[in-house]
N, CA, C and O atoms as a GROMACS GRO file, in nm:
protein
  256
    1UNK      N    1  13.581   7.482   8.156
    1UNK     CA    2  13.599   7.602   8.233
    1UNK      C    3  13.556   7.574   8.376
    1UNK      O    4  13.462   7.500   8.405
    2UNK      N    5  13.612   7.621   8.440
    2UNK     CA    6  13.589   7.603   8.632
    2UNK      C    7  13.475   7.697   8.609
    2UNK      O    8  13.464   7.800   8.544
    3UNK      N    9  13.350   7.591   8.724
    3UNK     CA   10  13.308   7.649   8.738
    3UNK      C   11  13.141   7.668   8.650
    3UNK      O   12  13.043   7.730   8.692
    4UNK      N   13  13.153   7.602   8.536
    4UNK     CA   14  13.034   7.535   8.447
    4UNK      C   15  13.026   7.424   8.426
    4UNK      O   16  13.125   7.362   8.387
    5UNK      N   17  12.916   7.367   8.445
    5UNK     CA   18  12.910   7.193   8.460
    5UNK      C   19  12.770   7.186   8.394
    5UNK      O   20  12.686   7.269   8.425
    6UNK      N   21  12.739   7.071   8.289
    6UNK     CA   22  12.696   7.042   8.230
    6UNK      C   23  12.619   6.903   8.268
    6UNK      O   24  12.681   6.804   8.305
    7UNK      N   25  12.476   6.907   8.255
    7UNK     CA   26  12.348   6.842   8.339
    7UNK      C   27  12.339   6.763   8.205
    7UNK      O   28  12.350   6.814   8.094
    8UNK      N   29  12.315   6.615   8.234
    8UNK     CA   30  12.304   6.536   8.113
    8UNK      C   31  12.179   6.433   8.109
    8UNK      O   32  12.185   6.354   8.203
    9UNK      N   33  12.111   6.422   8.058
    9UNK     CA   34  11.980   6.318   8.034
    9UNK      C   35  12.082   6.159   8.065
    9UNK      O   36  12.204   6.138   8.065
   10UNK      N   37  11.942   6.056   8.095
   10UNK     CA   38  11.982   5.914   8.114
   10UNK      C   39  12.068   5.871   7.965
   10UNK      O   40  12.138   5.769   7.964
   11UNK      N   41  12.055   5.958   7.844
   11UNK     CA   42  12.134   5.914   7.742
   11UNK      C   43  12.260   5.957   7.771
   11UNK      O   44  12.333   5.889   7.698
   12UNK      N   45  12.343   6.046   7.848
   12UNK     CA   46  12.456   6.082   7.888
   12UNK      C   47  12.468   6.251   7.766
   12UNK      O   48  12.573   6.312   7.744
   13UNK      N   49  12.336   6.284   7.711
   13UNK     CA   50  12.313   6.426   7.594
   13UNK      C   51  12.271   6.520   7.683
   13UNK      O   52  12.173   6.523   7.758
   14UNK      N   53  12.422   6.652   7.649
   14UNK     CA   54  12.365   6.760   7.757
   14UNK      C   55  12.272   6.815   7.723
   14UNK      O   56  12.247   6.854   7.609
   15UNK      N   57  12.166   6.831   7.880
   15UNK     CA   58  12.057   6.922   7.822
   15UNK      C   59  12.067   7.080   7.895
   15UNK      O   60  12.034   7.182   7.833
   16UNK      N   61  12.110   7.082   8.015
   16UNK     CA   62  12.129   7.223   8.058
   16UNK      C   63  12.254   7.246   8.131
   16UNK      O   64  12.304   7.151   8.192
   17UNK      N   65  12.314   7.369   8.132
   17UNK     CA   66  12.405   7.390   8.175
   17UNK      C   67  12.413   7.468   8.357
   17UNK      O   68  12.312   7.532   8.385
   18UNK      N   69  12.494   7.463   8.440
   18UNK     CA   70  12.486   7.533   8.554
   18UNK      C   71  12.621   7.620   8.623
   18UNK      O   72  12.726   7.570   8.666
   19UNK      N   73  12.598   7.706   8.619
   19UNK     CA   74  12.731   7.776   8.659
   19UNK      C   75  12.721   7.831   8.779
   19UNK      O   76  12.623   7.865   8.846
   20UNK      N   77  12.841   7.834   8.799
   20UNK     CA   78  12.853   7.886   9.008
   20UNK      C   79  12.883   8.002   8.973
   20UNK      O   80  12.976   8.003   8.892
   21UNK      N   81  12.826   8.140   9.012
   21UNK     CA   82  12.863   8.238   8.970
   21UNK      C   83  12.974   8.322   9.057
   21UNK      O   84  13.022   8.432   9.029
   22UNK      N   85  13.004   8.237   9.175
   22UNK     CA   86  13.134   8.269   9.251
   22UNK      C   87  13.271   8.249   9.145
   22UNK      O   88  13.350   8.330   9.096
   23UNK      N   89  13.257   8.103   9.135
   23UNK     CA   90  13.366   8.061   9.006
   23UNK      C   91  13.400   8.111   8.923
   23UNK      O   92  13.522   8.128   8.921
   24UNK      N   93  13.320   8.167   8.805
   24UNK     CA   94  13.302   8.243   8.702
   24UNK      C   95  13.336   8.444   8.752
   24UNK      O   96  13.373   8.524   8.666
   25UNK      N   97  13.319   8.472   8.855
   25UNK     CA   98  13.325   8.616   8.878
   25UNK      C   99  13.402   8.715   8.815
   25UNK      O  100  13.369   8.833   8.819
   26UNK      N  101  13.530   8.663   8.742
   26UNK     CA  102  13.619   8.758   8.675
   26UNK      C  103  13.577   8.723   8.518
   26UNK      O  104  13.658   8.769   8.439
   27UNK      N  105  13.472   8.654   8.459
   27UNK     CA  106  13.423   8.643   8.353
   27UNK      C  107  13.287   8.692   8.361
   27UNK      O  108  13.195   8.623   8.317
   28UNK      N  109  13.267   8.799   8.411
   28UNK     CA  110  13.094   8.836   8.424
   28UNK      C  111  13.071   8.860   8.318
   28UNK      O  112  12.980   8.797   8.264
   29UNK      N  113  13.138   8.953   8.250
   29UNK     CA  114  13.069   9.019   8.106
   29UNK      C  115  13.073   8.914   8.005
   29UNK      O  116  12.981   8.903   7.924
   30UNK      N  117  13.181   8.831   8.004
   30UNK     CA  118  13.150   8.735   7.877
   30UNK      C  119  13.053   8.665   7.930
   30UNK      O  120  13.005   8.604   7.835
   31UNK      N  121  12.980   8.629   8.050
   31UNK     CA  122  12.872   8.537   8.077
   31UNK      C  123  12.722   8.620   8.014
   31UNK      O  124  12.635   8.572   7.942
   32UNK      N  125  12.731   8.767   8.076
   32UNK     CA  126  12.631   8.850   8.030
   32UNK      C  127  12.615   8.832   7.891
   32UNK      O  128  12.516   8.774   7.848
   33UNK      N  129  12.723   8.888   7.801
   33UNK     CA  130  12.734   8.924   7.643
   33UNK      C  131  12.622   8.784   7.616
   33UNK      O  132  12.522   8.802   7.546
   34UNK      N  133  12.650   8.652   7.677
   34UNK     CA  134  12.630   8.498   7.629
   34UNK      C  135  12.453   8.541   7.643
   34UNK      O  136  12.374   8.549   7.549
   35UNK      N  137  12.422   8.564   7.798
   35UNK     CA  138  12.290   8.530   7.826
   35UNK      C  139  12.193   8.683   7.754
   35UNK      O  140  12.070   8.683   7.751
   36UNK      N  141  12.280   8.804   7.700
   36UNK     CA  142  12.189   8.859   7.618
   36UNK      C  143  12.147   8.833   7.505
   36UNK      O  144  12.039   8.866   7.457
   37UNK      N  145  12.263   8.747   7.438
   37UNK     CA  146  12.255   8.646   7.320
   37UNK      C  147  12.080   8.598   7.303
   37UNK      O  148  11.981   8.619   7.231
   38UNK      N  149  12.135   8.499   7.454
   38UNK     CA  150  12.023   8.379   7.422
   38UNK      C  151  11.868   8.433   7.429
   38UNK      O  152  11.773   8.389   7.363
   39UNK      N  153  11.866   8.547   7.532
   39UNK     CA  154  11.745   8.624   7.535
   39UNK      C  155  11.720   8.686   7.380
   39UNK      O  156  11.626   8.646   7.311
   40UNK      N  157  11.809   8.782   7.336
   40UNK     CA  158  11.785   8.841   7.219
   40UNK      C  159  11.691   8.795   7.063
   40UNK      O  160  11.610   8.843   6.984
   41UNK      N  161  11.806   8.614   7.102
   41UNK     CA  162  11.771   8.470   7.028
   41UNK      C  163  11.653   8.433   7.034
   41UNK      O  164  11.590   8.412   6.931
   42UNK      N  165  11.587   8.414   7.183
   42UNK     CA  166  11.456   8.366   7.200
   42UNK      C  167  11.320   8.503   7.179
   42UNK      O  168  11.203   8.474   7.204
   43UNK      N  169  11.352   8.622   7.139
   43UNK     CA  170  11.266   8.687   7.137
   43UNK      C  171  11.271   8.738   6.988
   43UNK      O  172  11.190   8.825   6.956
   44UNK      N  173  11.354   8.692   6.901
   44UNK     CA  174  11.344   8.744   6.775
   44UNK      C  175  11.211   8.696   6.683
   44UNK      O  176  11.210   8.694   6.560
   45UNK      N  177  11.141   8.674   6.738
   45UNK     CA  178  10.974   8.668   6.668
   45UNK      C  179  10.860   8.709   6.747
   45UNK      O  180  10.743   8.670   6.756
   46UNK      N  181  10.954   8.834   6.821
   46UNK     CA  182  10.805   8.894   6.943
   46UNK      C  183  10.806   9.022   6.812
   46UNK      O  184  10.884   9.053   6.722
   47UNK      N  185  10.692   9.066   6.857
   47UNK     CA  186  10.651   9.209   6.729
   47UNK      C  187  10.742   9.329   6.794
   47UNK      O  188  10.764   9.363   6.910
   48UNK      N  189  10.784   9.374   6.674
   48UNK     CA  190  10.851   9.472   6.698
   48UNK      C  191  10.796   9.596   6.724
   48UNK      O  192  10.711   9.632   6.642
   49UNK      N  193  10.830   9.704   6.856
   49UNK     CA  194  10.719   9.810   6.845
   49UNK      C  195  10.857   9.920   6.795
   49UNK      O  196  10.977   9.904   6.820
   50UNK      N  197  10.800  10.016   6.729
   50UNK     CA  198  10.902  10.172   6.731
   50UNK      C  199  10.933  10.257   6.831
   50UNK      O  200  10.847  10.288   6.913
   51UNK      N  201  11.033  10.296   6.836
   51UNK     CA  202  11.090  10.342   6.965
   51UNK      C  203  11.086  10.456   6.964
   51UNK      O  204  11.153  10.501   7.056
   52UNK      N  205  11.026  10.550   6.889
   52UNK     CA  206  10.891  10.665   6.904
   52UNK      C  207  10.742  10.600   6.964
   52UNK      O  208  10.660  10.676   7.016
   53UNK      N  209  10.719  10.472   6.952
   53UNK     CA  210  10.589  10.422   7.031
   53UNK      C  211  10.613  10.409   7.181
   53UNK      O  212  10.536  10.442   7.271
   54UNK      N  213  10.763  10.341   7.194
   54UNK     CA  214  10.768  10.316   7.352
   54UNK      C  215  10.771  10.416   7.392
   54UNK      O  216  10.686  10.442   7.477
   55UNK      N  217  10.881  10.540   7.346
   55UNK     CA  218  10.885  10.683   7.409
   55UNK      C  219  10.780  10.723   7.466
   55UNK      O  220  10.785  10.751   7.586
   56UNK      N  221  10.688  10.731   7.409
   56UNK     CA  222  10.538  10.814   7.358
   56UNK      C  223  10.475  10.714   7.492
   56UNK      O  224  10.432  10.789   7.579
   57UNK      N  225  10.462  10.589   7.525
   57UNK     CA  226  10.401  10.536   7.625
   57UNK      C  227  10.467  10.603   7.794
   57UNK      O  228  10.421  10.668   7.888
   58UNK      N  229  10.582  10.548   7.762
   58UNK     CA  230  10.641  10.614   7.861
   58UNK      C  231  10.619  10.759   7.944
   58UNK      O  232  10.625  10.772   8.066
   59UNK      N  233  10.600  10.832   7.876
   59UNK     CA  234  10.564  10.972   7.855
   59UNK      C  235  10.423  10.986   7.906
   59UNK      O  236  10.401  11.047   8.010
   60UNK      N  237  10.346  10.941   7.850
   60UNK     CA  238  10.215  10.919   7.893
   60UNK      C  239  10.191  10.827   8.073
   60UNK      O  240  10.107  10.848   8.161
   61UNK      N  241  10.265  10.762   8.069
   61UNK     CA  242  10.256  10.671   8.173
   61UNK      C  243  10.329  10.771   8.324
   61UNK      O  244  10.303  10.763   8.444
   62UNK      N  245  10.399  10.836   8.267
   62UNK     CA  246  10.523  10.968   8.362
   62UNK      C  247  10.604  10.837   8.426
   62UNK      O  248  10.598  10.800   8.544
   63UNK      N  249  10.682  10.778   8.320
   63UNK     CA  250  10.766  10.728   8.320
   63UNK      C  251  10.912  10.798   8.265
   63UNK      O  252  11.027  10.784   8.307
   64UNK      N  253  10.860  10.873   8.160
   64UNK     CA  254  11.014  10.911   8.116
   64UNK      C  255  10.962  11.097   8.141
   64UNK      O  256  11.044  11.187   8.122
   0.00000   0.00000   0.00000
């Protein structure tokens, strides 16, 4: 794809990827959908709170 280029160790094994986000501009949302993925991915063993708890902070804080 124009526009993503792929960073490779002295073994020639990709390790990170880099995108020009000029290039990519008429693909924003499939880039988003990707990087909520990977966030979603990397946080699936943070504790889960209830969303009557966040409310309830919020509220308290005069946030919501």
């Amino acid at each position: 794809m124009k526009g993503i280029s792929f960073v490779t160790n002295e073994k020639n094994e990709k390790i990170a990827v880099q995108i020009d986000l000029k290039a990519i501009e008429k693909h924003h949302e499939a880039i988003e959908d990707l990087l909520d993925g990977i966030i979603a991915e990397s946080r699936k063993d943070e504790e889960k709170i209830p969303l009557s708890k966040v409310i309830s902070k919020l509220k308290k804080s005069g946030k919501l």
